[in-house]
KOLGU-4560 file (N, C-alpha, C; in nm, 3 decimals, padded with zeros to 5 digits):
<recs>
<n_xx: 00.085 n_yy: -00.118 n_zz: 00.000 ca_xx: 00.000 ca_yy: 00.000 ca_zz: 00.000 c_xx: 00.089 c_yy: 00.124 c_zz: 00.000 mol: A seq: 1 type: UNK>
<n_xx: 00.058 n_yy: 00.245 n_zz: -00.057 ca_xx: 00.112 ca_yy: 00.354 ca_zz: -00.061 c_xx: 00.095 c_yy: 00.421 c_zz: 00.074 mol: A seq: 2 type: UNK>
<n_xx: 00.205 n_yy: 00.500 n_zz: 00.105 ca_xx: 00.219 ca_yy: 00.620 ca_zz: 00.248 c_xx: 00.049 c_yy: 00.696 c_zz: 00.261 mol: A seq: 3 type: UNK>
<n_xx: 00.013 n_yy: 00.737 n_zz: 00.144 ca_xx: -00.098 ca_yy: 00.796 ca_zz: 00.170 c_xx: -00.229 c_yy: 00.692 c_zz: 00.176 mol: A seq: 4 type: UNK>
<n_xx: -00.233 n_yy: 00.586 n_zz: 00.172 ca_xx: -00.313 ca_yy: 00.491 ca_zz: 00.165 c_xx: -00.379 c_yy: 00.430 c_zz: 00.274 mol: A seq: 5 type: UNK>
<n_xx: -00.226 n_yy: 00.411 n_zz: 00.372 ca_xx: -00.185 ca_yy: 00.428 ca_zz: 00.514 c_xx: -00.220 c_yy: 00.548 c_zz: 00.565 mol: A seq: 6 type: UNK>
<n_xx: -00.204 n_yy: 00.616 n_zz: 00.565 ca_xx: -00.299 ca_yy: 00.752 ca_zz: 00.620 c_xx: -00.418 c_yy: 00.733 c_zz: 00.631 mol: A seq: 7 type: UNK>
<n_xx: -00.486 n_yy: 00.779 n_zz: 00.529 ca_xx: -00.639 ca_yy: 00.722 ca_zz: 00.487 c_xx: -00.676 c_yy: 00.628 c_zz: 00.544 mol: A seq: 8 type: UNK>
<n_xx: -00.637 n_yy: 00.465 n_zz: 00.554 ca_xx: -00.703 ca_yy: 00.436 ca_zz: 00.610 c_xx: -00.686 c_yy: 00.416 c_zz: 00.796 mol: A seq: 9 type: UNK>
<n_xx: -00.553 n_yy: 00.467 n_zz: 00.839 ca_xx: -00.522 ca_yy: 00.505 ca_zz: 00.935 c_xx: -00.602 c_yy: 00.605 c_zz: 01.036 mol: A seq: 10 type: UNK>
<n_xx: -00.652 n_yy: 00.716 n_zz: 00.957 ca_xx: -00.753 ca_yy: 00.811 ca_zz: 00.994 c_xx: -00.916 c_yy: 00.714 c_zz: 01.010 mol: A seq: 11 type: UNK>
<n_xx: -00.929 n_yy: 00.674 n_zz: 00.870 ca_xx: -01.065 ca_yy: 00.659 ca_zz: 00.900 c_xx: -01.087 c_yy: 00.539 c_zz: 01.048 mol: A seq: 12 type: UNK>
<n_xx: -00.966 n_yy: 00.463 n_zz: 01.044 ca_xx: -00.979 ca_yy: 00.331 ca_zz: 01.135 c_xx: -00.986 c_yy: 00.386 c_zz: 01.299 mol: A seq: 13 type: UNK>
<n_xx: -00.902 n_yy: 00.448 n_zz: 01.302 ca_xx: -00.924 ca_yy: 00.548 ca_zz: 01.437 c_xx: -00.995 c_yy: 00.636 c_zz: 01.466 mol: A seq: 14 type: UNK>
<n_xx: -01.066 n_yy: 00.731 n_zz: 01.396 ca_xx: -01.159 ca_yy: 00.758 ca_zz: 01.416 c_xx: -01.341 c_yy: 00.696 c_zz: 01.425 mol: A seq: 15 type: UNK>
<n_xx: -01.352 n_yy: 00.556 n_zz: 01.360 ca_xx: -01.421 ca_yy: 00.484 ca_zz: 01.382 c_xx: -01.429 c_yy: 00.398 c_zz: 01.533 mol: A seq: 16 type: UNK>
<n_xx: -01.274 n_yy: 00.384 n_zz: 01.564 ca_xx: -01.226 ca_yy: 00.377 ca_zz: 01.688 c_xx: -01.211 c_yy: 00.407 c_zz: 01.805 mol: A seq: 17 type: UNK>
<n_xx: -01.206 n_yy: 00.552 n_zz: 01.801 ca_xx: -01.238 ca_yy: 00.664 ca_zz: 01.864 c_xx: -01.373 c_yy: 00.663 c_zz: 01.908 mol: A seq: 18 type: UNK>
<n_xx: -01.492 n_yy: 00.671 n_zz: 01.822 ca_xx: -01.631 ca_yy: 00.689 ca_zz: 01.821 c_xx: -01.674 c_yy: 00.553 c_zz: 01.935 mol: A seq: 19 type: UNK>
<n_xx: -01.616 n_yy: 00.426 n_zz: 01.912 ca_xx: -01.654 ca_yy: 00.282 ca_zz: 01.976 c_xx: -01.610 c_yy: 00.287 c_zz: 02.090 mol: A seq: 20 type: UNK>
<n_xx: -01.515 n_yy: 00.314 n_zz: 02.134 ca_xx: -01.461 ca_yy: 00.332 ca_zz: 02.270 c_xx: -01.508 c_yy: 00.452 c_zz: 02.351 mol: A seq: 21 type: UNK>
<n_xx: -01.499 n_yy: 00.581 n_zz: 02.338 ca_xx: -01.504 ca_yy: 00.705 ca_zz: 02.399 c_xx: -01.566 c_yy: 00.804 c_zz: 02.360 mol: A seq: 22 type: UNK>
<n_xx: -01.631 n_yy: 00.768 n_zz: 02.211 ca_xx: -01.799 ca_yy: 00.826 ca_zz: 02.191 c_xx: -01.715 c_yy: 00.970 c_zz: 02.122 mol: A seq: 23 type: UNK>
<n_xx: -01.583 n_yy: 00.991 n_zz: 02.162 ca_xx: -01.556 ca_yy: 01.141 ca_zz: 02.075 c_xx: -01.412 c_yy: 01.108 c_zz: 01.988 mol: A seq: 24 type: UNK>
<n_xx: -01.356 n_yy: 01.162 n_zz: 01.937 ca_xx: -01.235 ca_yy: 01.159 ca_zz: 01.884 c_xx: -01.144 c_yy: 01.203 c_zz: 01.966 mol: A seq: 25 type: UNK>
<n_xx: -01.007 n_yy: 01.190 n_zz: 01.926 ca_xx: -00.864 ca_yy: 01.177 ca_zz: 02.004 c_xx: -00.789 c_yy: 01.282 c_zz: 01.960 mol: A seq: 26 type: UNK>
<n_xx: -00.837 n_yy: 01.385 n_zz: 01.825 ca_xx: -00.778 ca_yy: 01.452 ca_zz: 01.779 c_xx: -00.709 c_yy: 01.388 c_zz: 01.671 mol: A seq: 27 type: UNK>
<n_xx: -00.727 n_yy: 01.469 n_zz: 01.560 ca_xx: -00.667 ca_yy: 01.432 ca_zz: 01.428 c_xx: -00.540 c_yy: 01.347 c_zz: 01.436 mol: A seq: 28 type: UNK>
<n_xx: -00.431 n_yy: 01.417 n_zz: 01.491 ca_xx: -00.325 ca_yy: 01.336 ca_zz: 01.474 c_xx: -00.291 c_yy: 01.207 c_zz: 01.568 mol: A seq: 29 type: UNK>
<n_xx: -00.398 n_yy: 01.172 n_zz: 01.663 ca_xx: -00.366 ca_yy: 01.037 ca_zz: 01.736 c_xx: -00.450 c_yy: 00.996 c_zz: 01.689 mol: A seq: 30 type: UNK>
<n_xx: -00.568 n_yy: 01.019 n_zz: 01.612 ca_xx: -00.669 ca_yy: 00.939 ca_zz: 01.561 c_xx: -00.616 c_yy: 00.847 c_zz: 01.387 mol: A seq: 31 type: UNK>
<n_xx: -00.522 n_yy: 00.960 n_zz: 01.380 ca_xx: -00.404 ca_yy: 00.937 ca_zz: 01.213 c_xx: -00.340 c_yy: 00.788 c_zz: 01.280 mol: A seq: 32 type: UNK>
<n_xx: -00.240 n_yy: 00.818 n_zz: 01.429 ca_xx: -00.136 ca_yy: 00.746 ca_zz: 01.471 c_xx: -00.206 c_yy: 00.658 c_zz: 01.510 mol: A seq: 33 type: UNK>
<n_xx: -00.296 n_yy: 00.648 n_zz: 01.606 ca_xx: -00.393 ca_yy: 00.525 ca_zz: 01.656 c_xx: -00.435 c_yy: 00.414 c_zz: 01.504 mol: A seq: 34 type: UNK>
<n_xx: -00.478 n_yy: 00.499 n_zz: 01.404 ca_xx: -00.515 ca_yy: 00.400 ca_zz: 01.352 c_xx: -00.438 c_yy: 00.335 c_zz: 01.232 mol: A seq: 35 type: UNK>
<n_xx: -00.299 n_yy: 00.342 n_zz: 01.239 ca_xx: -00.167 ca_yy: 00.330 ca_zz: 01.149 c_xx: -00.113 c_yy: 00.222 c_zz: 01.235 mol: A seq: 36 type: UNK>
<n_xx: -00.088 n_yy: 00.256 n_zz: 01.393 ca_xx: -00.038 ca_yy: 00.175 ca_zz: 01.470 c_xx: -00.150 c_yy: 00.038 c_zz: 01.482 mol: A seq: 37 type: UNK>
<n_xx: -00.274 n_yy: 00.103 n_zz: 01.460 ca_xx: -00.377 ca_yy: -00.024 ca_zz: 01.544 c_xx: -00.410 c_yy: -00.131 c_zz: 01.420 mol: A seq: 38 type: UNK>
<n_xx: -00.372 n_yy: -00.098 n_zz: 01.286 ca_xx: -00.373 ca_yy: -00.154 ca_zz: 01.153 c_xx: -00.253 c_yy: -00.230 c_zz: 01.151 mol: A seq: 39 type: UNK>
<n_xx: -00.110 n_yy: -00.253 n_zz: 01.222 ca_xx: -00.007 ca_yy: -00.342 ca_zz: 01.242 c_xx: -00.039 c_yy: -00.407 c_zz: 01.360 mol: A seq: 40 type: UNK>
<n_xx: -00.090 n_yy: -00.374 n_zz: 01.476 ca_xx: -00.147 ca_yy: -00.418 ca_zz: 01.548 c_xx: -00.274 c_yy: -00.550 c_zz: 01.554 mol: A seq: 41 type: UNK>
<n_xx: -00.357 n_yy: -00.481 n_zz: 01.467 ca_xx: -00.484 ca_yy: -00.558 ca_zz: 01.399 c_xx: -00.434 c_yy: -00.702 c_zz: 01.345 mol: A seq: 42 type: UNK>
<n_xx: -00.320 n_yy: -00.669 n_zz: 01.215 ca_xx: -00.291 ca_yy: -00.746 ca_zz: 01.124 c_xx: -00.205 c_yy: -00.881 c_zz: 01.210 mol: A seq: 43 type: UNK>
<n_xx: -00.130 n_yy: -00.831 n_zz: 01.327 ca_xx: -00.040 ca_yy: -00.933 ca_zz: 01.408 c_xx: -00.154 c_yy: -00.981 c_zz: 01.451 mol: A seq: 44 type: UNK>
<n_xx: -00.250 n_yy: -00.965 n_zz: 01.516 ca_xx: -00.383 ca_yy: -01.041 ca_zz: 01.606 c_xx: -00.426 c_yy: -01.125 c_zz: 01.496 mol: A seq: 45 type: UNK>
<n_xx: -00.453 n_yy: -01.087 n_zz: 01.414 ca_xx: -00.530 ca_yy: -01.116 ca_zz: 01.309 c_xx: -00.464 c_yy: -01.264 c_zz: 01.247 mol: A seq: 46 type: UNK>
<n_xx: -00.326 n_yy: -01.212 n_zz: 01.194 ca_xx: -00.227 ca_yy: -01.344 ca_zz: 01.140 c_xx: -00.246 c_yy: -01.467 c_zz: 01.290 mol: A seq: 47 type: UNK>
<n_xx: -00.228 n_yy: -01.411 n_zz: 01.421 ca_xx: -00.196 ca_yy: -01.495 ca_zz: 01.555 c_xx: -00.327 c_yy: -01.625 c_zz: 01.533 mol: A seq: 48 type: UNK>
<n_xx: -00.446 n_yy: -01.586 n_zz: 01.475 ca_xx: -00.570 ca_yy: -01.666 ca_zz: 01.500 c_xx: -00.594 c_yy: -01.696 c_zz: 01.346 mol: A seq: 49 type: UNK>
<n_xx: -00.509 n_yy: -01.679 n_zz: 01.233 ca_xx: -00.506 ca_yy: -01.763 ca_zz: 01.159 c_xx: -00.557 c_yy: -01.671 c_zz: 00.985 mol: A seq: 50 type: UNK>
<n_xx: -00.603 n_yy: -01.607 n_zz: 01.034 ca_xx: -00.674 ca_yy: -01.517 ca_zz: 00.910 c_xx: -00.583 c_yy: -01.438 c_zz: 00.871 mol: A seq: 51 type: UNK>
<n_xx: -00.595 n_yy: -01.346 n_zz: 00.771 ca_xx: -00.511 ca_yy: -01.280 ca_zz: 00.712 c_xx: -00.495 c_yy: -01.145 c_zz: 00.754 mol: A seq: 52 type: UNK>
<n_xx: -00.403 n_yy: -01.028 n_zz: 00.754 ca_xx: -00.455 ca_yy: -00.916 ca_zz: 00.818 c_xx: -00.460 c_yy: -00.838 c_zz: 00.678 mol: A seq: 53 type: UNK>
<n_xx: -00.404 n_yy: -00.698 n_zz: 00.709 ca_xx: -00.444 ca_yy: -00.547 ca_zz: 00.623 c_xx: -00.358 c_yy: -00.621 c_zz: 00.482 mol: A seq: 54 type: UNK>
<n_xx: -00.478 n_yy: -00.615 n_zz: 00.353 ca_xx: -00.377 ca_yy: -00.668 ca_zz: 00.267 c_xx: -00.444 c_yy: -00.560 c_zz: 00.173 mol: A seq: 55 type: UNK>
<n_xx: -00.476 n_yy: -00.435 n_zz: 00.117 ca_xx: -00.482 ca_yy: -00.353 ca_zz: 00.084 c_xx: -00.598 c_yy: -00.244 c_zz: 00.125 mol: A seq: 56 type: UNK>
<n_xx: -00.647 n_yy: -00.186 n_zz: 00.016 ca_xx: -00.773 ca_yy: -00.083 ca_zz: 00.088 c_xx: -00.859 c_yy: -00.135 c_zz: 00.052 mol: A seq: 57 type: UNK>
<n_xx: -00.937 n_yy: -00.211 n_zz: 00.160 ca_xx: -01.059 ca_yy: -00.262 ca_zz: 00.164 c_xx: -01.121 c_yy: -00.287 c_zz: 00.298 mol: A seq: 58 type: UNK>
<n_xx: -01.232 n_yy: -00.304 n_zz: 00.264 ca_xx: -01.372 ca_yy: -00.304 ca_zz: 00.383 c_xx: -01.268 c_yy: -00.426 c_zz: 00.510 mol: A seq: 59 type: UNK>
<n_xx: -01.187 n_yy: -00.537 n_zz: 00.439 ca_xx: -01.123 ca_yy: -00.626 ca_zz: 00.573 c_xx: -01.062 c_yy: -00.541 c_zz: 00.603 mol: A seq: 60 type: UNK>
<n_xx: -00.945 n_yy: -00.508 n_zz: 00.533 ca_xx: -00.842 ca_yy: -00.461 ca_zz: 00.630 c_xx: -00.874 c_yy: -00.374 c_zz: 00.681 mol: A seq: 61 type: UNK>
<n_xx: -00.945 n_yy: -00.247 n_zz: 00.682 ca_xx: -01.046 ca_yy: -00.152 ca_zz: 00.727 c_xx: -01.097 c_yy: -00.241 c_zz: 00.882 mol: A seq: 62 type: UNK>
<n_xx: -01.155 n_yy: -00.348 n_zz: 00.879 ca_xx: -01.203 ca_yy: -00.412 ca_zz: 00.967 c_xx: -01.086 c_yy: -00.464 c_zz: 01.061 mol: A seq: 63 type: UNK>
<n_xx: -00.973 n_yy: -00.500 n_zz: 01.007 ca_xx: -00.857 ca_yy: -00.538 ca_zz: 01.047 c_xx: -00.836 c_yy: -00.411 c_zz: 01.149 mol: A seq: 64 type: UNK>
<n_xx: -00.833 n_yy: -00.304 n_zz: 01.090 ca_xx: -00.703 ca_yy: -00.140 ca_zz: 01.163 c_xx: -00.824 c_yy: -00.129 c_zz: 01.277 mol: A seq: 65 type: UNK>
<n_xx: -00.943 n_yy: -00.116 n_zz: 01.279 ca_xx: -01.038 ca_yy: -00.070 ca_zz: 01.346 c_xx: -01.050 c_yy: -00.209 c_zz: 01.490 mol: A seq: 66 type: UNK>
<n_xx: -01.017 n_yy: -00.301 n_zz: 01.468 ca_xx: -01.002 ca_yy: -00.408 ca_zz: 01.579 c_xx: -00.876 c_yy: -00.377 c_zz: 01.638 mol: A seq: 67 type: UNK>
<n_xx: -00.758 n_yy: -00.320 n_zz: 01.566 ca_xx: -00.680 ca_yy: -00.323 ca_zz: 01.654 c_xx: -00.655 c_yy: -00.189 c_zz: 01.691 mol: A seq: 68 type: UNK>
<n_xx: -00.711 n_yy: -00.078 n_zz: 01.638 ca_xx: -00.698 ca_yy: 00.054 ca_zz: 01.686 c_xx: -00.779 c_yy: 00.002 c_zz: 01.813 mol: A seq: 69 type: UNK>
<n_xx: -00.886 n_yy: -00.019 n_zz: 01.837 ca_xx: -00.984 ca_yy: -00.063 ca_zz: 01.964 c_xx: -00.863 c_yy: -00.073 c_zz: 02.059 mol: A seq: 70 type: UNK>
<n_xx: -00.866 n_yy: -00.204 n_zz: 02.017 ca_xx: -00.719 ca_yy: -00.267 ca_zz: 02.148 c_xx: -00.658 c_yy: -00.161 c_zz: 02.210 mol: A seq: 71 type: UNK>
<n_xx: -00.572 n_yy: -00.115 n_zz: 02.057 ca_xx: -00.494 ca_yy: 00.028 ca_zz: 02.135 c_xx: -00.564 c_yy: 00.095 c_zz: 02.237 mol: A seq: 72 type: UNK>
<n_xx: -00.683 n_yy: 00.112 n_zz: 02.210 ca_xx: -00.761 ca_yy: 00.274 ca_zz: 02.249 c_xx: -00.741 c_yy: 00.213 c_zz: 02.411 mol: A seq: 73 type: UNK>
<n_xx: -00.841 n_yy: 00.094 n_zz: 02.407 ca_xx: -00.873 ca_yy: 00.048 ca_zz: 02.534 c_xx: -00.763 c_yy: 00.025 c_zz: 02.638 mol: A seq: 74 type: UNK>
<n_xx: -00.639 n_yy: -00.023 n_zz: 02.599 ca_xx: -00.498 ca_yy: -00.045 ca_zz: 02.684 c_xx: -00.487 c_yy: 00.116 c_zz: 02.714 mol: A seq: 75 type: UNK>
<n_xx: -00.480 n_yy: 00.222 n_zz: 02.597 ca_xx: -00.420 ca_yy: 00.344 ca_zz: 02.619 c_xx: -00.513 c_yy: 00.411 c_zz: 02.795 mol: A seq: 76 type: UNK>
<n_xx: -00.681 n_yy: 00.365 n_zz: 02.734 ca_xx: -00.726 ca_yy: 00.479 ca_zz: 02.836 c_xx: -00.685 c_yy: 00.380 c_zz: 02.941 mol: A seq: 77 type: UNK>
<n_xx: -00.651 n_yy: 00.218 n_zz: 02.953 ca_xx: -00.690 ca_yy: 00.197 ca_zz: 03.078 c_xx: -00.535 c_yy: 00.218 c_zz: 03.154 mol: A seq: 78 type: UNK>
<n_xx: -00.434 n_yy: 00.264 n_zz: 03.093 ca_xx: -00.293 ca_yy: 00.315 ca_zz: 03.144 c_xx: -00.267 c_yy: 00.501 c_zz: 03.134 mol: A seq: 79 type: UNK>
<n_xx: -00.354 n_yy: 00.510 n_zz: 03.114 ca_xx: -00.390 ca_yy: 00.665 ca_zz: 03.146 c_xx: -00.451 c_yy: 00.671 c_zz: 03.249 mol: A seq: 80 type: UNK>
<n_xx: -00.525 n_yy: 00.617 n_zz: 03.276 ca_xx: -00.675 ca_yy: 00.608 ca_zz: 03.435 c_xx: -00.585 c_yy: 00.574 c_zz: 03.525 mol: A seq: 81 type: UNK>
<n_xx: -00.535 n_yy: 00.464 n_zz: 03.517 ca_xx: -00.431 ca_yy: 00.417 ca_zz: 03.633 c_xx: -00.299 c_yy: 00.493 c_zz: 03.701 mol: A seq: 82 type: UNK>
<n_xx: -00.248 n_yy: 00.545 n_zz: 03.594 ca_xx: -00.134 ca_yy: 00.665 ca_zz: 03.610 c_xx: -00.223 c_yy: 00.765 c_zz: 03.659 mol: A seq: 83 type: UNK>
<n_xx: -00.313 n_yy: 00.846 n_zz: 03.697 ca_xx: -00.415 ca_yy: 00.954 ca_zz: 03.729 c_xx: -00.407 c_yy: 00.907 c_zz: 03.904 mol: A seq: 84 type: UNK>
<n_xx: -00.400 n_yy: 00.781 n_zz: 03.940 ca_xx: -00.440 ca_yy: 00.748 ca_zz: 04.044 c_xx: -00.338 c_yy: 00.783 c_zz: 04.144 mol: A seq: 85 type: UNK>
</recs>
C-alpha cells in the first residue's frame, strides 16, 4: 500500500475507533497514529488466529485497523486512568 493509503485508512480506522470506545475523537493526529499503529497491530492479532490481516484498501483490512486501533484505544485509556491514580 502507498504512504498515503496508510494515512487514509489510518484516519478513517481510528476515528471509527475513537467513536466505539469514547464516543468522541482523540484529535486528528492520534486518531491518524492510533489507527496506522492499530492496523499493524490488527494485522499481528489477526495473522496470531489464523486469518489474514491489512492486505490492501478494503472493507477487511479496514475491519482489520479498526479491531486493533480498539485494542490500542482500550490499553491506552486503561494506562492513562491508572497513572491519574
Amino acid at each position: 500500500m502507498s504512504f498515503l493509503a496508510w494515512i487514509g485508512l489510518g484516519l478513517l480506522a481510528g476515528y471509527i475507533a475513537s467513536k466505539l470506545v469514547n464516543r468522541r475523537g482523540e484529535g486528528i493526529l492520534l486518531d491518524v497514529l492510533l489507527g496506522v499503529v492499530g492496523a499493524f497491530a490488527g494485522g499481528w492479532l489477526f495473522h496470531i488466529f489464523g486469518s489474514p490481516g491489512v492486505n490492501g484498501l478494503n472493507l477487511h483490512s479496514l475491519l482489520v485497523a479498526v479491531v486493533g486501533s480498539v485494542v490500542l484505544l482500550v490499553l491506552y485509556h486503561a494506562v492513562r486512568r491508572r497513572r491519574a491514580w
